[in-house]
N, C-alpha and C positions, 0 to 999 in steps of 0.2 A: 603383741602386735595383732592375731587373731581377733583378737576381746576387741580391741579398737575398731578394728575395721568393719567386724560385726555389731558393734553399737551405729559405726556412720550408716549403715545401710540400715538399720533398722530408725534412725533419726530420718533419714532420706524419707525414706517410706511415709514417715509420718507426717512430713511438711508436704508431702506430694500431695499426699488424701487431704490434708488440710487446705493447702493453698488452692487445687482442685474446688474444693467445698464453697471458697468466698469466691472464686473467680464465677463458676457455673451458676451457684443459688444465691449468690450476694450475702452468706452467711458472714456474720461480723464475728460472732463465736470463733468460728474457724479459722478468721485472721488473727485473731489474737492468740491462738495456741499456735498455728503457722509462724507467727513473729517470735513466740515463745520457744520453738525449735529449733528456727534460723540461730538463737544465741545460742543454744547446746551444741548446733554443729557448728558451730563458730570454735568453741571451748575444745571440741573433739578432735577438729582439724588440725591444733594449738599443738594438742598432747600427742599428733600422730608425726607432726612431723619433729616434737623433740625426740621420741621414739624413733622416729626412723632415720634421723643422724647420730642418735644415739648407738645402732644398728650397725650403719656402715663402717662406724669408726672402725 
């Protein structure tokens, strides 16, 4: 559960600096790694919360 929730902050972090990156300098590069991170934390979010009724049971 640790591992998970340290991977979404470290996903976070990096859609931030990305999404950041196209919004200020109009970098297209950056949107497209930003897009490409939103689906990893998409996927992590998936796996945090079968873990975490996994958890409660």
């Amino acid at each position: 559960m640790k591992n998970l929730v340290a991977n979404l902050n470290q996903l976070f972090a990096e859609f931030q600096k990305d999404a950041e990156a196209q919004v200020e300098n109009g970098n297209k590069a950056a949107g497209a790694r930003a897009r490409k991170t939103s689906l990893a934390i998409e996927k992590a979010l998936k796996e945090f919360r079968k873990v975490s009724i996994e958890t409660a049971k």
